[in-house]
C-alpha positions in Angstrom: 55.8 92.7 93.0 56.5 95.2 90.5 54.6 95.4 87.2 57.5 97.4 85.1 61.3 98.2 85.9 63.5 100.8 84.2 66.7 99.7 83.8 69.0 102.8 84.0 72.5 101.4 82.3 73.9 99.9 79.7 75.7 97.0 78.3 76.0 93.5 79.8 74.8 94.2 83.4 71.9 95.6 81.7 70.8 92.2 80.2 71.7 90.4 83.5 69.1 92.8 84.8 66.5 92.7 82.4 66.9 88.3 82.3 65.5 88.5 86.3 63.1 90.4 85.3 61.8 88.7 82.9 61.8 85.3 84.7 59.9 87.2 87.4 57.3 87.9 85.0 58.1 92.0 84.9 58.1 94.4 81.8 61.0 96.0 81.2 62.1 99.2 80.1 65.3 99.7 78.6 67.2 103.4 78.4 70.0 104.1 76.1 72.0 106.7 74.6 72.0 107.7 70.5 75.3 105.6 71.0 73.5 102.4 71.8 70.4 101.9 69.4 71.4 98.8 68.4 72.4 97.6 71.9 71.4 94.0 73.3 69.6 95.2 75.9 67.6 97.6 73.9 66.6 94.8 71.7 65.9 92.5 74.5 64.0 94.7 76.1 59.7 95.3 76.3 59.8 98.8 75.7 62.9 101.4 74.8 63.5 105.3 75.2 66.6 107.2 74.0 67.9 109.3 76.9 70.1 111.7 74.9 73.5 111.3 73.0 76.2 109.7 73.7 78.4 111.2 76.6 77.1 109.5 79.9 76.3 113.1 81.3 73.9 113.6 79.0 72.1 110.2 79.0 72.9 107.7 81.2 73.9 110.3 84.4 70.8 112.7 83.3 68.7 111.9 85.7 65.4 114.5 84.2 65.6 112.4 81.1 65.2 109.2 83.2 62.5 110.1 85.4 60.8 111.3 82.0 61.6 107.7 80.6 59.7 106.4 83.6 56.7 108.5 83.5 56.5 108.3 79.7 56.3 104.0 80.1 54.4 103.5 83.7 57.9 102.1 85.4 57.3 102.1 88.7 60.7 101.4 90.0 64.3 101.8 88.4 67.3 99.2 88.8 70.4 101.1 88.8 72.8 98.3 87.6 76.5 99.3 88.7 77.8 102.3 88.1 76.8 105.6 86.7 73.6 106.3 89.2 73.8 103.2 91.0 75.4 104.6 94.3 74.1 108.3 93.9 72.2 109.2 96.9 70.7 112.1 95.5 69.2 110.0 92.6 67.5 107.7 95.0 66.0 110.6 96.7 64.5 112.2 93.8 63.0 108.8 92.4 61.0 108.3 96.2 60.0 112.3 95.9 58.7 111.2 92.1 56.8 108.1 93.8 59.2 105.6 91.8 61.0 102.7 94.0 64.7 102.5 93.6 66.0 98.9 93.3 69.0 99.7 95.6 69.3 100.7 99.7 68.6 103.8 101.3 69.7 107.1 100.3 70.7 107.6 103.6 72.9 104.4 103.7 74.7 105.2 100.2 75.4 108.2 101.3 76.8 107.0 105.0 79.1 104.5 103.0 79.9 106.7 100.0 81.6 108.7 101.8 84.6 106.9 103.0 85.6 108.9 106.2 82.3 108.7 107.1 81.9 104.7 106.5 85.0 104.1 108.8 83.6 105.7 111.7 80.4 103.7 110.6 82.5 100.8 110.6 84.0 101.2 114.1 80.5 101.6 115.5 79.5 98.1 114.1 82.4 96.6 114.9 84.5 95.6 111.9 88.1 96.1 112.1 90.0 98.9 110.6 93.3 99.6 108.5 95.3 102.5 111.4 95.0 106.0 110.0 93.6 109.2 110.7 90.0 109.7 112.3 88.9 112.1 109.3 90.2 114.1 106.9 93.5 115.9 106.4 94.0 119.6 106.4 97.1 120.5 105.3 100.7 118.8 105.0 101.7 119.7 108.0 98.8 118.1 109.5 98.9 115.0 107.3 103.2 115.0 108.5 101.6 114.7 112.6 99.3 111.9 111.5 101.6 109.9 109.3 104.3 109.9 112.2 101.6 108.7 114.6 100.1 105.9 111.9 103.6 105.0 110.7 105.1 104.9 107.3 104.6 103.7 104.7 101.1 105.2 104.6 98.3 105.7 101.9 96.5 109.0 101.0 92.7 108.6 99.8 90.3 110.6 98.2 87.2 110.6 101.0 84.7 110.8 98.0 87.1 108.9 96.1 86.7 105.1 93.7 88.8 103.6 91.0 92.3 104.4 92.6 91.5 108.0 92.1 92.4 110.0 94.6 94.8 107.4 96.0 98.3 107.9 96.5 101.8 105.7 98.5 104.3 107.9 100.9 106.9 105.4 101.8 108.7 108.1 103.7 108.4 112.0 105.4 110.5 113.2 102.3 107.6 111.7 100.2 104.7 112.8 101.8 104.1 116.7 100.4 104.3 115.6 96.9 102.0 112.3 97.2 99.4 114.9 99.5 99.1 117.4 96.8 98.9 114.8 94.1 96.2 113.0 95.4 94.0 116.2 97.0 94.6 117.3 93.4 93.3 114.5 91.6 90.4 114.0 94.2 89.3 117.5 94.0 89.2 116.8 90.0 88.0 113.5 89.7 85.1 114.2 92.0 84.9 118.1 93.2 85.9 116.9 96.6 90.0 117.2 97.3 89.4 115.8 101.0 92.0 113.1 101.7 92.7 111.1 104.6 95.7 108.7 106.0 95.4 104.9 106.1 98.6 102.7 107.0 100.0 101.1 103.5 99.8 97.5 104.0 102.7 95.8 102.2 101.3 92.7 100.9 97.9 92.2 101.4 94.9 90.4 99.6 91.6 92.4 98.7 88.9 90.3 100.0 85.4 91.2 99.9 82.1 89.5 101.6 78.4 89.8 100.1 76.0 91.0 102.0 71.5 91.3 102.0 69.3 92.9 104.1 66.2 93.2 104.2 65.7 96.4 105.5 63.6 95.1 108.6 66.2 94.5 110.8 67.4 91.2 109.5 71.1 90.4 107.0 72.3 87.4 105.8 75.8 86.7 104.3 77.1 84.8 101.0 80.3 84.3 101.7 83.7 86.5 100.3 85.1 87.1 96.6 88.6 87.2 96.9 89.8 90.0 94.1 93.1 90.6 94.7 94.4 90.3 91.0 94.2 93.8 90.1 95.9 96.4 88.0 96.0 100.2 88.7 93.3 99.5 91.6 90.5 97.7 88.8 89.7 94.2 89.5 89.9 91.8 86.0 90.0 88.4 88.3 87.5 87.3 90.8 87.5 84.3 92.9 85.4 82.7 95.6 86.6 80.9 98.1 89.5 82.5 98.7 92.6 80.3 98.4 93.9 82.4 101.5 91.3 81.8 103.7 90.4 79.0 106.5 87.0 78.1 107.1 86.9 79.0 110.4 88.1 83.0 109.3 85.1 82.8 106.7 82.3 82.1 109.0 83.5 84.4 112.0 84.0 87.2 109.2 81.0 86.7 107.7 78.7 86.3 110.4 80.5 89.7 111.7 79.4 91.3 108.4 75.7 90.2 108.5 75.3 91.0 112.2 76.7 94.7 111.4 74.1 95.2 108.3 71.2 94.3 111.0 72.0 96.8 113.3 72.7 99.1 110.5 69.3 98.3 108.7 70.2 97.7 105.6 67.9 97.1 102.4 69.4 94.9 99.5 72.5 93.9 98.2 76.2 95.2 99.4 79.6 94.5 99.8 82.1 95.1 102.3 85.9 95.2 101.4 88.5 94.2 103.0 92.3 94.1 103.2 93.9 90.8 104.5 96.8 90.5 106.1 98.9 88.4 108.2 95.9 86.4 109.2 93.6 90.0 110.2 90.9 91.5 108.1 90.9 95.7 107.7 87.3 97.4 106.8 88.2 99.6 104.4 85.2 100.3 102.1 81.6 99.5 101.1 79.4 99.2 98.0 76.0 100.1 98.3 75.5 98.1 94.8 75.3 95.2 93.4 79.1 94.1 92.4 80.7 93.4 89.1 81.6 90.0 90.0 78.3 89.0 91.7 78.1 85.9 89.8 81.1 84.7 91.6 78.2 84.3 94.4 75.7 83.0 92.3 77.6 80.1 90.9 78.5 79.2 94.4 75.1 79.6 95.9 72.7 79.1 93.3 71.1 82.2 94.4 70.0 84.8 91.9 71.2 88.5 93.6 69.3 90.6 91.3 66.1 88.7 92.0 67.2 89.0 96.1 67.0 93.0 95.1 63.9 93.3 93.3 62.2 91.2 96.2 63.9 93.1 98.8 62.7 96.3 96.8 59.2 95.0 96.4 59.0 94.8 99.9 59.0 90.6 100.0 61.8 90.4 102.1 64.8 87.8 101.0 63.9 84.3 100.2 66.4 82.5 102.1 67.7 82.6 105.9 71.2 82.4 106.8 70.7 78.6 107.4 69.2 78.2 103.8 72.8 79.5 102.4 75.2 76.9 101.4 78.4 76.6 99.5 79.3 74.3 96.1 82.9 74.3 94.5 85.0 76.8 93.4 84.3 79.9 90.9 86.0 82.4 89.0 85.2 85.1 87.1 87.2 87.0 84.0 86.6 90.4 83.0 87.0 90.1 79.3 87.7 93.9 78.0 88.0 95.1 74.6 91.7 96.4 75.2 95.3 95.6 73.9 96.3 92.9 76.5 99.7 93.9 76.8 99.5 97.7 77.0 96.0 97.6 78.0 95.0 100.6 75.1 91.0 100.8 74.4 89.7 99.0 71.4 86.5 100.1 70.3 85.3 99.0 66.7 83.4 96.5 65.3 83.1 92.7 66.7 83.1 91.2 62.6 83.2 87.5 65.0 82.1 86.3 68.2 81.9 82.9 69.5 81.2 82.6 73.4 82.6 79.4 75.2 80.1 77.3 77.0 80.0 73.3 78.3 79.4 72.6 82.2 80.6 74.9 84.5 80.5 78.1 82.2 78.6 81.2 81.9 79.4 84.4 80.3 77.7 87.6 81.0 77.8 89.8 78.1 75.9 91.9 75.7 78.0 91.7 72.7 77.2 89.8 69.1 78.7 89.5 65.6 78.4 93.2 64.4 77.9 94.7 67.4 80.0 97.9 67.4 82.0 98.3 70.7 81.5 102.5 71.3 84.4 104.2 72.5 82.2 106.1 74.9 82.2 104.3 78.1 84.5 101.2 79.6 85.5 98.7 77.7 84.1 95.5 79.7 82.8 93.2 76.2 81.6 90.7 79.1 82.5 88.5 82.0 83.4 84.7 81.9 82.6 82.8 84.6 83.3 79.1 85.5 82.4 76.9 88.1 83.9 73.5 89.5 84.0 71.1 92.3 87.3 72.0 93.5 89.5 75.1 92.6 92.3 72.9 90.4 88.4 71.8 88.1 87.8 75.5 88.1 91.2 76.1 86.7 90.9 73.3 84.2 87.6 74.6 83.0 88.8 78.0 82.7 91.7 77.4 80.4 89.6 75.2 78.4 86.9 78.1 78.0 89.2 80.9 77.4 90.5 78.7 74.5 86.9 78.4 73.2 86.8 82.3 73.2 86.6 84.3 70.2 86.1 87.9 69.5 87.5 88.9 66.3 87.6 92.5 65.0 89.2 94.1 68.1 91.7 93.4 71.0 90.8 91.4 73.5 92.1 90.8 77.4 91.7 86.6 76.4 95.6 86.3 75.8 96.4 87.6 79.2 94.2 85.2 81.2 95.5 82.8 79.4 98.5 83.2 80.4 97.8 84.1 84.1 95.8 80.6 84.3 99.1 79.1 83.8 101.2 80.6 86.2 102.8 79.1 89.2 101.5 81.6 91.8 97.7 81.5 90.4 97.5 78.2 90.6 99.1 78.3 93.7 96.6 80.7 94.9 99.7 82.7 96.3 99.4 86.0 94.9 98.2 89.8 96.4 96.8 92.8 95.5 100.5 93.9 93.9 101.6 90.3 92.2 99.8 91.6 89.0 101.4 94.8 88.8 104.6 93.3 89.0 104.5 90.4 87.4 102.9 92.3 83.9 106.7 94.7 84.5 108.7 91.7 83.9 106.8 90.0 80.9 
């Protein structure tokens, strides 16, 4: 096991981080920008180094300054968190050339999977289904016209390099295609200095179910079971579930036994997740994360299993700690991301938190690094912290929820509480009948 760990992020997944750690009995080394001196993590932290000023490209993405933070403190391995360098291939590889362990899976594998061409072809050869559309990337309009007829429209254009809806664009029709092309090669080629798109047939109204996945990098993968985050706005999840209300039991096991079996043959090392759209009753592969997610504690609360200690062991070269027959499910969980934003036109709110009172009772956890007078920076995203609640059944999940979100107080800035608060309430959520658009649509009409 490890004696010290860098942790190369910020904000609340940087505590969640540093907590396993510390129940593991390793130092910790926190990193942070001029911007977050007086961060949680910093203060929770065994040792601190300021990594530059605020923009993340000069701290948190500048990967010299890191490495120097590591040999300055004797890390010997870095956790990556989400985000920022936690699916950059090159990152990883420069760590191992430096002798320094990176708490994630091979380079070779985040690259395989970052690139999402690339991780459908990866996908076919391990056997997960696929959403129709073109074999690799598009070269022109014309060529993107050929494929679109073959694929059928409606049909989606994505960034290959692409994340965050970026790079992503909707051609219900011919007449639609040229401008949607150019918009999204356009915005790909900005957003990440790639503009290589390719086709995928638009599904009309599907769910966006995911399943968690460890390996052990030996050979051997276990799953834990989907997340189901179809409540989304411009692409970004804010609500997690798991189960899915739109699953059987019988689709959860075949689906994820599928997954596990395709991460042995693939030989993967630690945590990831494989997405899905879900439709009519059939799954489509359509990307993976070579990270540990956002809503991980969906899992956790369902499980009992600690991911980020699965990661460090996996890194340390322990293997996992459970078989796929250790692995069972409890209840019903859900998990809020509470932003500091205007909850109706969803504007950034940065500024001081002048009071913060976190809910809490059976069933609830929140994941956050925020206190009263803690200063919100308008730097990076705007996630305050994540609310999670846990039930026997998905209607005591519900209950619990609405009760916590009324507990929830974070004065001095806007706040995303109101609209969960009203989303807990309506028909189709507690239905559990809603997709990957109801959100979109339903925040038109209020």
């Amino acid at each position: 096991m490890f004696n010290k760990v860098l942790i190369a992020n910020r904000g609340e997944i940087a505590v969640r981080v540093l907590r396993a750690c510390k129940e593991l009995g390793i130092q910790t080394v926190a990193v942070h920008s001029t911007a977050d001196a007086d961060a949680m993590h910093v203060r929770l932290a065994d040792e601190s180094v300021c990594i530059g000023p605020p923009p993340a490209r000069e701290s948190y993405l500048n990967i010299p300054q890191i490495l120097a933070a590591c040999e300055i403190t004797g890390a010997e391995a870095v956790h990556p968190g989400y985000g920022f360098l936690s699916e950059n291939a090159r990152f990883a590889d420069i760590l191992a050339a430096h002798k320094l362990t990176f708490i994630g899976p091979k380079a070779d594998h985040i690259r395989t999977m970052g690139d999402k061409i690339e991780a459908k072809r990866t996908a076919v050869r391990l056997g997960l289904p696929i959403v129709p559309g073109s074999n690799g990337g598009v070269e022109d309009v014309a060529d993107a016209r050929r494929k679109a007829g073959e694929i059928g429209y409606p049909v989606l254009i994505k960034a290959a390099a692409g994340g965050g809806g970026r790079g992503m664009k909707v051609a219900e029709s011919a007449d639609r295609l040229e401008e949607a092309f150019n918009t999204a090669r356009a915005e790909a080629r900005a957003a990440f200095g790639d503009g290589t798109v390719y086709l995928e047939k638009y599904l009309a109204h599907p769910r966006h179910i995911e399943f968690q996945v460890f390996g052990d990098g030996r050979g051997a993968a276990i799953h834990l079971g989907e997340r189901d985050c179809s409540l989304q706005r411009r692409h970004q999840k804010i609500w997690e579930e798991s189960p899915s209300p739109a699953l059987a039991p019988g689709q959860r096991e075949e689906m994820g036994n599928l997954v596990a079996k395709a991460m042995a043959e693939l030989g993967y090392s630690g945590a990831g997740t494989i997405e899905f759209l879900f439709e009519d009753g059939k799954f489509y592969f359509i990307e993976m994360n070579t990270r540990l997610q956002v809503e991980h504690p969906v899992t956790e609360a369902l499980t009992g299993l600690d991911l980020v200690v699965e990661q460090i062991r996996v890194a340390a070269g322990e293997g996992l700690s459970v078989r796929q027959s250790d692995v069972k499910f409890s209840g019903h969980a859900i998990e809020c991301r509470i932003n500091a934003e205007d909850p109706a036109t969803f504007t950034p709110s940065p500024g001081r938190i002048t009071y913060y009172h976190p809910p809490g009772g059976l069933g609830v956890r929140i994941d956050s690094s925020a206190y009263q007078g803690y200063r919100i920076p308008p730097y990076y995203d705007s996630l305050i912290g994540k609310l999670i609640v846990h039930g026997r059944t998905r209607e005591e999940c519900l209950a619990r929820l609405k009760r916590a979100l009324g507990e929830f107080v974070v004065d001095g800035i806007s706040t995303t509480i109101p609209l969960f608060q009203k989303l807990v309430d309506e028909p189709d959520i507690i239905s559990g009948n809603y997709n990957i658009h109801w959100l979109e649509r339903r925040l038109a009409s209020w």
